[in-house]
ROGU-709258 format. One record per residue: residue number from 0; residue in one letter; chain; x, y, z of N, C-alpha, C in turn. Coordinates in steps of 0.001 Angstrom, whole numbers, plus 500000, padded with zeros to 6 digits. Each point is the difference from the previous one (the first is absolute). Layout:
<pts>
(NUM, 'A', 'A', (X, Y, Z), (X, Y, Z), (X, Y, Z));
...
</pts>
This chain:
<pts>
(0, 'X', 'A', (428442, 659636, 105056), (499311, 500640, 498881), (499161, 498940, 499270));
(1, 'X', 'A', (498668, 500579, 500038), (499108, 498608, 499023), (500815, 499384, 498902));
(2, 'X', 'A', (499417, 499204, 499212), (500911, 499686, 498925), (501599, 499395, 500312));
(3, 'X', 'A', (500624, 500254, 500584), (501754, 500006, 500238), (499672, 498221, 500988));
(4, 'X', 'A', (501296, 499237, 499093), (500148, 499022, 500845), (501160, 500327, 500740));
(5, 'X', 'A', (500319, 499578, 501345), (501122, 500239, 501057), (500117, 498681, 500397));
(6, 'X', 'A', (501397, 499481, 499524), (500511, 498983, 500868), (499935, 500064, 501286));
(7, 'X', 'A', (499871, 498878, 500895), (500232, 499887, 501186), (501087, 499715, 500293));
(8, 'X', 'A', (500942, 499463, 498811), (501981, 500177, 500342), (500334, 499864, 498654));
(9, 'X', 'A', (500649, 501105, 499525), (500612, 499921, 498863), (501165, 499239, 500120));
(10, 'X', 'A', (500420, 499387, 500706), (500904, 498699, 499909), (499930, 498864, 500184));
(11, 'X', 'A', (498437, 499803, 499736), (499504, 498378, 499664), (498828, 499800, 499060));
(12, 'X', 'A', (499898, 499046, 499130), (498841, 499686, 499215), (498726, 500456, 500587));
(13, 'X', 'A', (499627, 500923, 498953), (497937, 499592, 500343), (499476, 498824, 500436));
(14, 'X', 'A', (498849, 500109, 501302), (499294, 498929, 499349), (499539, 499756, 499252));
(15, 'X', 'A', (499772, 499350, 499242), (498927, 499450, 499003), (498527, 500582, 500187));
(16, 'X', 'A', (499363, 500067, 501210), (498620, 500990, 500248), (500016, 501114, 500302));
(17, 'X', 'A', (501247, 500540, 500095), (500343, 501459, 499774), (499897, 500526, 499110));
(18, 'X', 'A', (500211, 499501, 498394), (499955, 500662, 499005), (498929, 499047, 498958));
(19, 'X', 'A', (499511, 498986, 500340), (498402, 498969, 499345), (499706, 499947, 500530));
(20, 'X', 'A', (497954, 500310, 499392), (499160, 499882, 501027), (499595, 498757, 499429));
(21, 'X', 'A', (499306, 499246, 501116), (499833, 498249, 499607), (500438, 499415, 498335));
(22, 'X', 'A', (501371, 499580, 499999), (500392, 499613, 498818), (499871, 500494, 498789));
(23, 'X', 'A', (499631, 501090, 500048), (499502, 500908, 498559), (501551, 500306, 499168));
(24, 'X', 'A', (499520, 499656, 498892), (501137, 500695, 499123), (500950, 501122, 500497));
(25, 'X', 'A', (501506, 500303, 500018), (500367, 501383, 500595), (501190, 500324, 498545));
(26, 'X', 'A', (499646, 501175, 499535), (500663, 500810, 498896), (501322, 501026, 500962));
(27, 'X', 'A', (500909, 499860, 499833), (501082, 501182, 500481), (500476, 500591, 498563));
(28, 'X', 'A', (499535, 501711, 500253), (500955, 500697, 498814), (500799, 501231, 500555));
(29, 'X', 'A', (501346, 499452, 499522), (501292, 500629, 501005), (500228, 501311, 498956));
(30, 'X', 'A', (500221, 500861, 500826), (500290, 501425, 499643), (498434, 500362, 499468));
(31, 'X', 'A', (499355, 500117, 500842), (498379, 500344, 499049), (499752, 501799, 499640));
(32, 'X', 'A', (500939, 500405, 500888), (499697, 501748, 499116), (499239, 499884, 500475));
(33, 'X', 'A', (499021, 501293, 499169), (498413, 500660, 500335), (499188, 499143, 500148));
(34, 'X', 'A', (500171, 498264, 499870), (499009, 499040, 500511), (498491, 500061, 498894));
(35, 'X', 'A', (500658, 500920, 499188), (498704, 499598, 498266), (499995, 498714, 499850));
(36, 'X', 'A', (500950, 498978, 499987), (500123, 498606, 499874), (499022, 499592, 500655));
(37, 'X', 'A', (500736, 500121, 500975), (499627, 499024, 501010), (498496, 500259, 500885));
(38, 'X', 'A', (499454, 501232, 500118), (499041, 500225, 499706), (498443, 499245, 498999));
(39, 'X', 'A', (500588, 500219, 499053), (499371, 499436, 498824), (499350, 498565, 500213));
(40, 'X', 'A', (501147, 499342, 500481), (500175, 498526, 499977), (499031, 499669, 500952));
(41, 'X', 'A', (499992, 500910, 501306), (499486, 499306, 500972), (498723, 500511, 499920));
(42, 'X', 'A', (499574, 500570, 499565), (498429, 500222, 499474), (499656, 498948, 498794));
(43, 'X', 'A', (500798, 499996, 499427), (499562, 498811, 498593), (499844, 498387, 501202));
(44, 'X', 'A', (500600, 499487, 500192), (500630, 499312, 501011), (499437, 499819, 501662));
(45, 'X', 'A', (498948, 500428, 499949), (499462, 500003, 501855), (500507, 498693, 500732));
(46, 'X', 'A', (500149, 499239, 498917), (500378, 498310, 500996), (501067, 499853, 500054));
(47, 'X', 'A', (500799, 500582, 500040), (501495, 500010, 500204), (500259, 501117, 500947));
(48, 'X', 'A', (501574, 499731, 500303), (500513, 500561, 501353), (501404, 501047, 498789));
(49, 'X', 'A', (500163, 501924, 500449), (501012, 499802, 499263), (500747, 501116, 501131));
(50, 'X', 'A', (501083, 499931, 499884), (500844, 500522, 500454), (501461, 500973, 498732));
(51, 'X', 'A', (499653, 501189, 500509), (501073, 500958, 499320), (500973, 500409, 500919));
(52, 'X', 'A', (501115, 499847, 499353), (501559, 500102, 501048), (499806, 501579, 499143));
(53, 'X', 'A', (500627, 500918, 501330), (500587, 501577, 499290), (501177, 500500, 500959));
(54, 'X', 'A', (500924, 500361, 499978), (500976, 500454, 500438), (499892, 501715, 500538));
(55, 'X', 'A', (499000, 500564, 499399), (500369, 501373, 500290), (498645, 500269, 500687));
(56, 'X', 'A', (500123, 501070, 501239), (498809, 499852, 500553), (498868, 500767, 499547));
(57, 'X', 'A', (500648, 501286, 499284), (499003, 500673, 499440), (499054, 499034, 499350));
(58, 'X', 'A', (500464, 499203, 498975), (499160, 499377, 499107), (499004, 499286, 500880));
(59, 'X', 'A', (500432, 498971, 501291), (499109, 499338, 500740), (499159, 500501, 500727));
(60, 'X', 'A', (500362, 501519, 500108), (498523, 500452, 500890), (499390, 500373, 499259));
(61, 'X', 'A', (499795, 500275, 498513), (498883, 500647, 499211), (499187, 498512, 499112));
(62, 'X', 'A', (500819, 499159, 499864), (499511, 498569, 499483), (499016, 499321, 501403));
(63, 'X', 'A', (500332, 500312, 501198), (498897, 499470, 501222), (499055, 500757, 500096));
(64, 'X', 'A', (500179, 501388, 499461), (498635, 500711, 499988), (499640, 499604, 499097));
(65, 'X', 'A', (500077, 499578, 498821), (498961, 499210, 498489), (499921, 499136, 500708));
(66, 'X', 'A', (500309, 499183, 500497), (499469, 498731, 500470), (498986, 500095, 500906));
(67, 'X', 'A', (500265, 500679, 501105), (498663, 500502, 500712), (498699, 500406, 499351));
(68, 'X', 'A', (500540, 501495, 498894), (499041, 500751, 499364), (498472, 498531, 499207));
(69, 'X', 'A', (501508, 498940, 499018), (499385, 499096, 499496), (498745, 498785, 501033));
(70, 'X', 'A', (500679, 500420, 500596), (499406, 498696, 501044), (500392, 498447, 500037));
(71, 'X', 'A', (501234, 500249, 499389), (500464, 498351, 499364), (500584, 499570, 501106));
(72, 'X', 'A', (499732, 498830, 500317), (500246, 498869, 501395), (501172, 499031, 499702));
(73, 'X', 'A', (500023, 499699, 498622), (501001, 499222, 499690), (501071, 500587, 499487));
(74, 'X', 'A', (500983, 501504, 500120), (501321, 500457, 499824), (500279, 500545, 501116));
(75, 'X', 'A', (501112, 499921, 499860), (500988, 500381, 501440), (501036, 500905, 499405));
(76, 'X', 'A', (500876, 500843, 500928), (501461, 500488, 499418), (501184, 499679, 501051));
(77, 'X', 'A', (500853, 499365, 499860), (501250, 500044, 500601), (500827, 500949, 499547));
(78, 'X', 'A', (500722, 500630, 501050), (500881, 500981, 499827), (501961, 499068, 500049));
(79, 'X', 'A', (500046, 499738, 499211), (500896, 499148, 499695), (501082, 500406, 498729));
(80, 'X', 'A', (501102, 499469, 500084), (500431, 499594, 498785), (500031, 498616, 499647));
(81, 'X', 'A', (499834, 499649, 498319), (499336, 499164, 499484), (501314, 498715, 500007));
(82, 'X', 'A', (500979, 500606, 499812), (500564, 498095, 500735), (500127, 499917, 501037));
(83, 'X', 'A', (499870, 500594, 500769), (500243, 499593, 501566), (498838, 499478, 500017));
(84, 'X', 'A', (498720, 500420, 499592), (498853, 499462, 500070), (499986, 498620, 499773));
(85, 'X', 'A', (500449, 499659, 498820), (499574, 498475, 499035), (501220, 499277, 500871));
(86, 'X', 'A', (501197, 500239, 500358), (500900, 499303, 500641), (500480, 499378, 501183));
(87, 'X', 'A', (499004, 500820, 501216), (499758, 499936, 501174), (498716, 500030, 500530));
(88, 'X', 'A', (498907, 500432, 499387), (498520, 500515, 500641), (498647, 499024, 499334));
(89, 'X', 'A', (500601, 499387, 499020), (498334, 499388, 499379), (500618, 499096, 500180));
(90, 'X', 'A', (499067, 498852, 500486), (499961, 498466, 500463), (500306, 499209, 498712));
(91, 'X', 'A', (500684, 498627, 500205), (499561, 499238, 499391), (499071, 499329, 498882));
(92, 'X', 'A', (499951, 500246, 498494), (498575, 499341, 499822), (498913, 500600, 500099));
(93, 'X', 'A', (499468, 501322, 500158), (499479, 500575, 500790), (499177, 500958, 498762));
(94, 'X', 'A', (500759, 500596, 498980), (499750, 500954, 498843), (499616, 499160, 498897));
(95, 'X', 'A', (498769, 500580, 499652), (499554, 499059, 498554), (500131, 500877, 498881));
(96, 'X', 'A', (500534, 501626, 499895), (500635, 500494, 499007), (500707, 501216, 500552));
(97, 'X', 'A', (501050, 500176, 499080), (501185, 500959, 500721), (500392, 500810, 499017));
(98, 'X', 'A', (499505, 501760, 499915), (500260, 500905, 498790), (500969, 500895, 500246));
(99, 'X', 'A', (501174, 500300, 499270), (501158, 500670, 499840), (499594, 500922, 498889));
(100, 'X', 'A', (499498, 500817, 500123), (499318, 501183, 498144), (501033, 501222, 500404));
(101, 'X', 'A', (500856, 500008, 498947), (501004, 501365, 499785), (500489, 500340, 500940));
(102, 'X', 'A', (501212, 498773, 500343), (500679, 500510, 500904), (501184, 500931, 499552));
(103, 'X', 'A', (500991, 500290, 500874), (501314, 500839, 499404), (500707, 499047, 499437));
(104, 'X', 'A', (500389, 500736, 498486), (500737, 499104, 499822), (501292, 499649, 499895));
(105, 'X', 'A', (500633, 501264, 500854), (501360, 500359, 500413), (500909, 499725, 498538));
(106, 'X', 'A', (499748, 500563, 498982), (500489, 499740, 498697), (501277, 500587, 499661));
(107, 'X', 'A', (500831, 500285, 501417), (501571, 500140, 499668), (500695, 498484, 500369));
(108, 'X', 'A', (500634, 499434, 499366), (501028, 498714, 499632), (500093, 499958, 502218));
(109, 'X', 'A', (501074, 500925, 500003), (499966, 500109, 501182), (499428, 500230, 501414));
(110, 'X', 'A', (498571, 499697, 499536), (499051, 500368, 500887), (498517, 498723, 499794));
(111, 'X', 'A', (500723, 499029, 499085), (499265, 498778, 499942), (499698, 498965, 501175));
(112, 'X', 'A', (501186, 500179, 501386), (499835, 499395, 501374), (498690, 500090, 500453));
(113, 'X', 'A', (499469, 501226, 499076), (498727, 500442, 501079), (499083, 499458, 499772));
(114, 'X', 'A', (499997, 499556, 498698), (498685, 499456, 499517), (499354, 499116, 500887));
(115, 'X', 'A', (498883, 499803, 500236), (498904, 499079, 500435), (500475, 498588, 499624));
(116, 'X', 'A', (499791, 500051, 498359), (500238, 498528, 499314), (501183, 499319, 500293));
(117, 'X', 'A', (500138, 499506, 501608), (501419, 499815, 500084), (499266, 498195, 500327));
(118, 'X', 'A', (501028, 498783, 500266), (499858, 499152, 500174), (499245, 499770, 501721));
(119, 'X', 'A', (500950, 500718, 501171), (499324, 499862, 501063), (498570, 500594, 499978));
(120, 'X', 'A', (499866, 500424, 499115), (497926, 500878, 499943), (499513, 499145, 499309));
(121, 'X', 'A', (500318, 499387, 498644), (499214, 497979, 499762), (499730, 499682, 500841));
(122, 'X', 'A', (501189, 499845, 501250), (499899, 498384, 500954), (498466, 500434, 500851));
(123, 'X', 'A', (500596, 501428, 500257), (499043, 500796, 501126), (498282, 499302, 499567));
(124, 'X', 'A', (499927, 501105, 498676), (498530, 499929, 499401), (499820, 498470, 499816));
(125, 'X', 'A', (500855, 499163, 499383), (499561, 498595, 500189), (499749, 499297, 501323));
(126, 'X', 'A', (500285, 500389, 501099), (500120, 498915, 501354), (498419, 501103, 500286));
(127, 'X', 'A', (499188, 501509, 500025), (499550, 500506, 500099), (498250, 499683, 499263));
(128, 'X', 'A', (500525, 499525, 498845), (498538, 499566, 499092), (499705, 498685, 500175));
(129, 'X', 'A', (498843, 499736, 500545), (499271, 498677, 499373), (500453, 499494, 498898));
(130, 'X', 'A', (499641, 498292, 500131), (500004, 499457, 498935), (499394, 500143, 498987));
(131, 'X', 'A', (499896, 500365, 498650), (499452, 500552, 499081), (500090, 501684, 499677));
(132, 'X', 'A', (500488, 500501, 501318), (500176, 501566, 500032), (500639, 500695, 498883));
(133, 'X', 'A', (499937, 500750, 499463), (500330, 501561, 499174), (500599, 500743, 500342));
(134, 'X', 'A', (501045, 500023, 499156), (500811, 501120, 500313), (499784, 501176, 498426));
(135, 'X', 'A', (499469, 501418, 500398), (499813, 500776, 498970), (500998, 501072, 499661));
(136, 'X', 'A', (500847, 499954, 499038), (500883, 501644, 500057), (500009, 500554, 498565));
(137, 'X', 'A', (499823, 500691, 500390), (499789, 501381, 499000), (500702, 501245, 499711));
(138, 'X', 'A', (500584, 500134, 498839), (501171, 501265, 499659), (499930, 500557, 499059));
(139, 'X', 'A', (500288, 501366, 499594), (499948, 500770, 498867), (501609, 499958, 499614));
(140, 'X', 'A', (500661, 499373, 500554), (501574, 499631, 499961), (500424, 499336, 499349));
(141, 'X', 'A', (500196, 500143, 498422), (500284, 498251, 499191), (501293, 499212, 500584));
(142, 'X', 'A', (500911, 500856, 500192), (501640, 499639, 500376), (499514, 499020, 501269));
(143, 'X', 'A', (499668, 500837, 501231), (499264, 499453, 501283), (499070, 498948, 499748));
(144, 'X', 'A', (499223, 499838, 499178), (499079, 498790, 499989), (501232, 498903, 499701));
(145, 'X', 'A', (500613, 499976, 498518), (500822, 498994, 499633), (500897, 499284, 501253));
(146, 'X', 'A', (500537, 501165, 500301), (500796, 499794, 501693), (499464, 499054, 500606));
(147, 'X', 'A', (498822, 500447, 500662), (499322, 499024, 501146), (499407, 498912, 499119));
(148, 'X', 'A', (499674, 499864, 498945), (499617, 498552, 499098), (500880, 499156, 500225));
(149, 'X', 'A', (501728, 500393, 499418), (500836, 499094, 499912), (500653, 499725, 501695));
(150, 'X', 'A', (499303, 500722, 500755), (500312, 499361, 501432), (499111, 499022, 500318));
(151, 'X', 'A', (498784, 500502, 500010), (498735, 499238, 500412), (500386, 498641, 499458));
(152, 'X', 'A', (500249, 499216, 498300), (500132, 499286, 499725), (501126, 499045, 500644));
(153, 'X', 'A', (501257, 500900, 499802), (501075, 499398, 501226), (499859, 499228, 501266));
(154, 'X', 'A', (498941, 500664, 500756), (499687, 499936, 500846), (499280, 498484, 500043));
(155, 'X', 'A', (499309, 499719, 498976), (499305, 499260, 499738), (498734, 499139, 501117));
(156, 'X', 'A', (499490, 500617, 501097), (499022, 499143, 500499), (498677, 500529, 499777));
(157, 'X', 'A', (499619, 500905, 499086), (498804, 500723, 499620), (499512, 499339, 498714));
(158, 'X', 'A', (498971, 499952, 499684), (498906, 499770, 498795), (499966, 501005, 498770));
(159, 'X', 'A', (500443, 500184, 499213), (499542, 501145, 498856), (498363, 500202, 499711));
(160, 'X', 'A', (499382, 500526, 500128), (498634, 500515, 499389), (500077, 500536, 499361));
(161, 'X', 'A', (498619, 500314, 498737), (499918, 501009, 499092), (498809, 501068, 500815));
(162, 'X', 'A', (500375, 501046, 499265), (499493, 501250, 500751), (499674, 501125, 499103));
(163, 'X', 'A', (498965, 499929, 499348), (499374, 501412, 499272), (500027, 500907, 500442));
(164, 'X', 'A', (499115, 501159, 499403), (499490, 501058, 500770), (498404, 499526, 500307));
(165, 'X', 'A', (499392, 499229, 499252), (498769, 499632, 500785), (499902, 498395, 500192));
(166, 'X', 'A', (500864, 499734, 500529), (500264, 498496, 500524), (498982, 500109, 501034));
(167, 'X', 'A', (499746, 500995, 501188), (498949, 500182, 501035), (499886, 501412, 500109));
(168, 'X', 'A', (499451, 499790, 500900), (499789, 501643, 500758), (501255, 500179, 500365));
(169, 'X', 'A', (500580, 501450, 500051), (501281, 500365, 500290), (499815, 501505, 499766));
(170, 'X', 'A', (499706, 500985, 500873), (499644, 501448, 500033), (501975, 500719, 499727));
(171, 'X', 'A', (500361, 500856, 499444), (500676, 500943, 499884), (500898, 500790, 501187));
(172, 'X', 'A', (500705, 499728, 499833), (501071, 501056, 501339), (499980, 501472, 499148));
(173, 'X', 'A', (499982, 500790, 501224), (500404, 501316, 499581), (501289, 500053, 499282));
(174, 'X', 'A', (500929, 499001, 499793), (501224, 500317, 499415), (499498, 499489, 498490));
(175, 'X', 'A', (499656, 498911, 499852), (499465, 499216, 498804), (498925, 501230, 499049));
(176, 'X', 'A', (499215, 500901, 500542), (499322, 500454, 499258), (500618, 501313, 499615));
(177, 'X', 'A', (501449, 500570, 501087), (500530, 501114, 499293), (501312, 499143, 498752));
(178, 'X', 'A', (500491, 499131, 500224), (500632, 499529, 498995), (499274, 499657, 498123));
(179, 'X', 'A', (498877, 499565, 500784), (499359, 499364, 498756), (499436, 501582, 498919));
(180, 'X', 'A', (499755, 500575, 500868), (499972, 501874, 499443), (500844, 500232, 499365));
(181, 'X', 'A', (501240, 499433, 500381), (501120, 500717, 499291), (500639, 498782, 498689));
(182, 'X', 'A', (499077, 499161, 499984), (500330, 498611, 498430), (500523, 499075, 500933));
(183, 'X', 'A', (500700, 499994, 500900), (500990, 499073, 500556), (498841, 498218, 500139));
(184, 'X', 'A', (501046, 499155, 500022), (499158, 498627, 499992), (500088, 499368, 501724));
(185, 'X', 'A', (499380, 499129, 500517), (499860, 499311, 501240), (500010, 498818, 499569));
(186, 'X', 'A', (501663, 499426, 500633), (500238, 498409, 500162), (500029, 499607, 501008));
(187, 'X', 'A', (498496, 498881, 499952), (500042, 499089, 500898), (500577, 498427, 500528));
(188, 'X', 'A', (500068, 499997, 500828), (500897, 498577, 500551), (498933, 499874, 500733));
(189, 'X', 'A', (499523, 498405, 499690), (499190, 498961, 500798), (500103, 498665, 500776));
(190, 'X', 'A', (500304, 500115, 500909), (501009, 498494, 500578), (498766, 499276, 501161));
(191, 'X', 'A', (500246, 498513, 500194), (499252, 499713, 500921), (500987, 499071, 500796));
(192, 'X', 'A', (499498, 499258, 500955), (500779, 499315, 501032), (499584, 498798, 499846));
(193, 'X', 'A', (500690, 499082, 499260), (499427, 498986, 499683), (498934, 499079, 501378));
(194, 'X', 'A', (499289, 499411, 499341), (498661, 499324, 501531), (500651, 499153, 500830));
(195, 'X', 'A', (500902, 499228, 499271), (500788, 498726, 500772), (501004, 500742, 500543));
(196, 'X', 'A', (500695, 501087, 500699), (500878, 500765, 500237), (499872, 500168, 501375));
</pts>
């Protein structure tokens, strides 16, 4: 299907020219939904490489037809789930920014295992980003943000950044613009990978 990236073995790393075209910047945003994001980006963005992880297929065959419809050369969709993705499938060094926007935030006590913000998904996204790389996450979850803050810090091999709402360009998820409808606020977490790393 145009648009759709397909591993050639989902049980070994990308190459590196599998998913960058000659050294160009490459953006991964995991769980991309309807691909409004990620979309956005890669039209703002022509010089960069981006890749949207989606798990469900409905969503990936109607996001490869925008991509077609658009004509955009630089997004792709993997039909994936998003840690298996960052933990086994993206190279080395390889990602120069990595977006997590409203994930679940499994907000029963007992259902916190699930979360994303776990320590083995640091190591992942860190061994995964370039030096200097970005890591972006985004939640309408105050409990869930605090959560993954006081891990992230734990964790300690990431950079703190500050992060506005117009720090850069940064287009809206379909979840972000039905929350913000309803008063709710969006906390962001900005981390980088330190250069000497």
């Amino acid at each position: 299907m145009p648009g759709e990236l397909v591993p050639a073995d989902y049980f070994a790393p990308f190459n590196v020219e599998e998913i960058r075209s000659n050294g160009r910047p490459l953006e991964v945003d995991l769980g991309c939904g309807d691909g409004a994001f990620l979309l956005a980006m890669a039209r703002e963005y022509p010089d960069r490489d981006f890749i949207g992880v989606e798990r469900l297929l409905g969503r990936v065959r109607k996001l490869c037809k925008k991509i077609t419809r658009s004509g955009l050369s630089n997004a792709r969709i993997l039909r994936l789930e998003s840690r298996y993705t960052v933990e086994w499938l993206l190279p080395k060094n390889c990602v120069s920014r990595l977006h997590l926007l409203c994930p679940d935030p499994w907000p029963k006590y007992r259902h916190h295992r699930r979360r994303l913000m776990q320590n083995d998904f640091f190591e992942a996204v860190r061994q995964a980003l370039e030096p200097g790389g970005e890591f972006l996450f985004m939640t309408d979850h105050e409990e869930y943000f605090h959560w993954a803050c006081e891990r992230m810090d734990a964790y300690g091999k990431f950079e703190r950044l500050e992060w506005q709402e117009d720090t850069f360009f940064y287009p809206k998820t379909d979840f972000q613009m039905q929350w913000e409808a309803e008063g709710k606020s969006m906390w962001r977490l900005r981390c980088r990978k330190p250069i000497n790393a």
